[in-house]
C-alpha positions in Angstrom: 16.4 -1.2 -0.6 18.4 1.3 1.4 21.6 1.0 0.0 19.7 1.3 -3.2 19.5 -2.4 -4.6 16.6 -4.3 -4.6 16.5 -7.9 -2.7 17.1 -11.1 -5.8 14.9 -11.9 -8.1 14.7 -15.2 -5.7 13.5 -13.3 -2.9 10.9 -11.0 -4.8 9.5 -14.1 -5.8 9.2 -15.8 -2.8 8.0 -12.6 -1.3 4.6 -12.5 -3.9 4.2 -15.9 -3.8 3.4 -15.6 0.0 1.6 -12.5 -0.9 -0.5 -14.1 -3.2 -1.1 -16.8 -0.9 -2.3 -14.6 1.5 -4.9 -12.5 -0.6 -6.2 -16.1 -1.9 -6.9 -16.2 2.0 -9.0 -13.0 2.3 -6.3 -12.0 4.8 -4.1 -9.4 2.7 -5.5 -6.2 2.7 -2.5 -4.0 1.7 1.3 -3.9 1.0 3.4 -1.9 -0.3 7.5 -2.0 -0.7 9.2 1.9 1.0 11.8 3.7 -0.4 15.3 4.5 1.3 15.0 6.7 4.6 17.6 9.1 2.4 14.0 10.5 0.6 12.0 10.2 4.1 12.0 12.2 7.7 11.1 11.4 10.7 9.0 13.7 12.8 8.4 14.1 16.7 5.8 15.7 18.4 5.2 17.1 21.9 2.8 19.2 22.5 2.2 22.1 20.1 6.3 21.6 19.3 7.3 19.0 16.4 11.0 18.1 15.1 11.5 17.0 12.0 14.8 14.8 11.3 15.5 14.5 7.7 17.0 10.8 6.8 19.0 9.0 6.0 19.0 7.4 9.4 21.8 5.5 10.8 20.1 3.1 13.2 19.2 0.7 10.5 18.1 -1.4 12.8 15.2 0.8 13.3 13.9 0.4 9.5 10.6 -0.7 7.8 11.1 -1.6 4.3 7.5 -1.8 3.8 4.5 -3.4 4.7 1.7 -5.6 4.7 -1.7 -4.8 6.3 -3.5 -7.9 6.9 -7.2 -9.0 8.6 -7.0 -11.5 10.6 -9.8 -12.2 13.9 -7.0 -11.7 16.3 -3.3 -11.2 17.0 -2.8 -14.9 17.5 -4.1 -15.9 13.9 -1.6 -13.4 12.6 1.0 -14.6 14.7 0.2 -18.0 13.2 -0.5 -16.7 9.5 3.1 -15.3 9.2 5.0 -18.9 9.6 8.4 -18.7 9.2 8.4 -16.8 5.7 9.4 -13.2 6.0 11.6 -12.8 8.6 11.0 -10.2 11.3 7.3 -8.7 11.5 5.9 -6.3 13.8 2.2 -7.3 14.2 -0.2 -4.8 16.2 -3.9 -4.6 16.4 -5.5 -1.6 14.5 -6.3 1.3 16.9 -10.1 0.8 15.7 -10.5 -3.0 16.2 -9.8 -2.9 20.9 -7.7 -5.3 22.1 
């Protein structure tokens, strides 16, 4: 989606079949596709003082085209939940659940 195209049909497919699958599970709670960091910022803060950096960002590498909130009983069931079917994840604990 950054340059502006969308991923295949093939892909989008594949992508809500897996969502669906999950949901079935009770473990998809949320998801949602972004838009290109060209219509997005990214803000810093310290302190009282807060910069704001207007996209589009070059570092592509440090991208999320969307996401997928999911309840699972602990990091290791996510872990395990993922497979091998939507490439790289970044899976983190929510700040209210500890550990």
């Amino acid at each position: 989606m950054e340059a502006g195209i969308l991923p295949s049909d093939q892909l989008l497919a594949e992508m809500g079949k897996f969502n669906e699958e999950l949901s079935k599970a009770g473990v998809l709670l949320a998801g949602e596709g972004l838009q290109a960091s060209s219509k997005g910022a990214r803000v810093k803060f310290a302190g009282t003082k807060r910069t704001v950096i207007d996209g589009p960002f070059a570092e592509t590498k440090e991208l999320v085209a969307g996401f997928l909130l999911w309840k699972c009983a602990s990091l290791q069931e996510a872990i395990e939940s993922r497979g091998d079917r939507m490439g790289q994840t970044l899976s983190q604990p929510h700040a209210g659940r500890g550990g």
